[in-house]
PAMAR-932904 format. One line per field, with one value per residue (C-alpha): residue in three letters; y, z, x. Coordinates in nm, 4 decimals. Layout:
N
code <- c(ALA ...)
py <- c(Y ...)
pz <- c(Z ...)
px <- c(X ...)
This chain:
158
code <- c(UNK UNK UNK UNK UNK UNK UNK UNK UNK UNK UNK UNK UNK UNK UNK UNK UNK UNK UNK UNK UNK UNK UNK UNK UNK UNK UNK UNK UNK UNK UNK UNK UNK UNK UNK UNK UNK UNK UNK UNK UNK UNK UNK UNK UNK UNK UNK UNK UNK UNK UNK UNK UNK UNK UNK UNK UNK UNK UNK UNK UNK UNK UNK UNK UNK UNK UNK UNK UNK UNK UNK UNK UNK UNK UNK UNK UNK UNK UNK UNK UNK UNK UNK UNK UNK UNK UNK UNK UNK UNK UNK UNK UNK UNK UNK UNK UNK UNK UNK UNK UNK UNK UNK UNK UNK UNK UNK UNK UNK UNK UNK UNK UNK UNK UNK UNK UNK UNK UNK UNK UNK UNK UNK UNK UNK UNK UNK UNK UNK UNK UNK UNK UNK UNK UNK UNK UNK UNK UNK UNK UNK UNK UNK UNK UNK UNK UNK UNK UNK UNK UNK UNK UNK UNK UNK UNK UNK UNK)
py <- c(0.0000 0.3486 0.6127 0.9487 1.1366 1.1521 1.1414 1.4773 1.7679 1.7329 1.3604 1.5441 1.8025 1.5449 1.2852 1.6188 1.6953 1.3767 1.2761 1.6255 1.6264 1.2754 1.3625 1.7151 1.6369 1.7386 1.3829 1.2828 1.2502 1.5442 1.5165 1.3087 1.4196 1.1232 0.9263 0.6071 0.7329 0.6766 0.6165 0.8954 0.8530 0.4912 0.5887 0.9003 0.6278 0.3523 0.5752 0.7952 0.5568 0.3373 0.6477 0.7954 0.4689 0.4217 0.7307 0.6975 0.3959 0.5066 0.8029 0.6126 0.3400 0.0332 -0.2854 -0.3616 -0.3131 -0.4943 -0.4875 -0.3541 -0.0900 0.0077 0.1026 0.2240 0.4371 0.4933 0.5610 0.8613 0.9718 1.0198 1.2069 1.4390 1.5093 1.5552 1.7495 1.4943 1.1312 0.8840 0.5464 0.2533 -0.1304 -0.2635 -0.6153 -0.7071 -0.3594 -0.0798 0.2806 0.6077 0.9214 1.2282 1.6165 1.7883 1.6751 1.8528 1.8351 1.9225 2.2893 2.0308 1.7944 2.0175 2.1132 1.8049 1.4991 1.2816 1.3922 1.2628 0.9493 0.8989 1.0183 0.6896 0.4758 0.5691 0.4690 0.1381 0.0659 0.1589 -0.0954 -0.3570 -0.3841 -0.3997 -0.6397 -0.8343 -1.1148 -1.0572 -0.7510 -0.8249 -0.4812 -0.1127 0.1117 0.5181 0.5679 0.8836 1.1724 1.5593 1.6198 1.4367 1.6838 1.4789 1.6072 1.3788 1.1134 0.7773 0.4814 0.1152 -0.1658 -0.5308 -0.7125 -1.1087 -1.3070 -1.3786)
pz <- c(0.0000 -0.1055 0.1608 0.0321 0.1754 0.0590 0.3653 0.3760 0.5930 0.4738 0.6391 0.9788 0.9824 0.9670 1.2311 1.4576 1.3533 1.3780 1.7317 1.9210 1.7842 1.9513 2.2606 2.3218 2.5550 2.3362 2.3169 2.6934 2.8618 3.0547 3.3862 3.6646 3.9645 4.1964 3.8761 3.9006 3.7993 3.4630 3.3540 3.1710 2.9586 2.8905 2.7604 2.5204 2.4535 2.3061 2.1010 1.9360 1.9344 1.6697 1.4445 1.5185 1.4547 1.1493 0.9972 1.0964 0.9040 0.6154 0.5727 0.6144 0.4276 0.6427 0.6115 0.9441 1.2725 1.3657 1.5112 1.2090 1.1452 1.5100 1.4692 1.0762 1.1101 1.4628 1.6401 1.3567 1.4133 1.7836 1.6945 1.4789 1.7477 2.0151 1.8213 1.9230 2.0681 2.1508 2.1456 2.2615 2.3049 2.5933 2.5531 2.5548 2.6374 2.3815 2.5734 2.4234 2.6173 2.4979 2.6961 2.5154 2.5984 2.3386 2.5598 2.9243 2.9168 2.8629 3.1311 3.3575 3.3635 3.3410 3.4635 3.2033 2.8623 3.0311 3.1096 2.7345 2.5794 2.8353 2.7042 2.2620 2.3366 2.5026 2.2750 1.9494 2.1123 2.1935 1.8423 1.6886 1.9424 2.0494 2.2648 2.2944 2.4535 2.8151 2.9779 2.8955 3.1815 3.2315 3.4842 3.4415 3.2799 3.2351 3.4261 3.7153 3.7335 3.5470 3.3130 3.0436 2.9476 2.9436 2.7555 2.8886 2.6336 2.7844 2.4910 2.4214 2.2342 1.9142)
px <- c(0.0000 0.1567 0.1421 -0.0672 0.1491 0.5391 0.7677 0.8177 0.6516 0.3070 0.2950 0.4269 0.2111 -0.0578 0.0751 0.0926 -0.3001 -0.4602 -0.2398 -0.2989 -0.7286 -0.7327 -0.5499 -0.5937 -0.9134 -1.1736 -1.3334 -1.2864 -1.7329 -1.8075 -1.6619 -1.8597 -1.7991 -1.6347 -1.5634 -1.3516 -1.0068 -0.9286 -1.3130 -1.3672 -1.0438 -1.0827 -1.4045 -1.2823 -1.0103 -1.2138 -1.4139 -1.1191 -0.7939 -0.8989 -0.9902 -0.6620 -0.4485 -0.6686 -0.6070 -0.2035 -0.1838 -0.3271 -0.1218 0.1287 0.0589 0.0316 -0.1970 -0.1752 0.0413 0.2968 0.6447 0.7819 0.5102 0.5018 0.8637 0.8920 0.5131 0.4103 0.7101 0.7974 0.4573 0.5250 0.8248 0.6768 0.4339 0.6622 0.9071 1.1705 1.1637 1.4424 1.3769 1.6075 1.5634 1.7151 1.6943 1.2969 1.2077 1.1297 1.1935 1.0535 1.1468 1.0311 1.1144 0.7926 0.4168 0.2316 -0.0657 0.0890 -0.0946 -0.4830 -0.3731 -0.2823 -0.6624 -0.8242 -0.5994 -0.7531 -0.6281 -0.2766 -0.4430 -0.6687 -0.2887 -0.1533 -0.4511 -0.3246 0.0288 -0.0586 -0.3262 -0.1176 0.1066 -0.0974 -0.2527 0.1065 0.2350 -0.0182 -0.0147 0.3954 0.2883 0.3602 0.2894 0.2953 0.4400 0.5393 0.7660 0.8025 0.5685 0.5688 0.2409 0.3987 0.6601 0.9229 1.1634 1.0377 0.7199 0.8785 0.7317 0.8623 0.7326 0.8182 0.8152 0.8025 1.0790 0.8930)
């Protein structure tokens, strides 16, 4: 499948558009008062993610995710949202660190766009890894006070 989009800045501009429209809060439920942490999120989650990841992989031009997709479409997707990302593997672990949270200023409001932007990376992951997924963790993120959002992938020997 041939991307629409050539690798250039057009296909960045986009990844930043269709990532920070998903995330930026504007599909989380109004707020409940008392609400179950995370509820809210999850929700806005399940209903946008898909869409998001969908429209990702087209521009890119992806059947499916996978491994290799996760790493050659996603990942530079991230990093044209964040402005810059590293990313390591360390053994069966897949870090992504990244200094800039394009939505800190919307979580710092409402607590919940940091969790529904939580809920796309470990979804995005989850559909590319599957069942060799064996957990999705952030040790350390922006609206915590960190000096960086931290992705931790544990990943199973294929």
């Amino acid at each position: 499948m041939e991307p629409p989009l050539a690798k250039t800045e057009a296909l960045e501009r986009f990844d930043r558009n269709v990532i920070t429209s998903a995330l930026d809060g504007r599909h989380l439920p109004p707020y409940v008062p008392l609400e179950p942490s995370g509820a809210g999120a999850s929700e806005g989650a399940a209903r946008i993610v898909p869409v998001a990841l969908d429209a990702l992989r087209e521009a890119h031009g992806v059947r499916a995710w996978t491994p290799e997709t996760f790493e050659t479409a996603f990942l530079p997707a991230l990093r044209a949202w964040h402005g810059a990302l590293e990313v390591e593997r360390e053994g069966a672990t897949l870090r992504t660190l990244a200094a800039a949270c394009p939505v800190a200023a919307q979580a710092a409001m409402d607590a919940r766009v940091c969790q529904m932007c939580r809920a796309f990376h470990a979804f995005a992951a989850q559909e590319a890894y599957g069942l060799r997924l064996r957990g999705v963790t952030f040790p350390r993120l922006v609206t915590r006070g960190d000096a960086a959002c931290e992705m931790r992938l544990a990943i199973a020997d294929a």
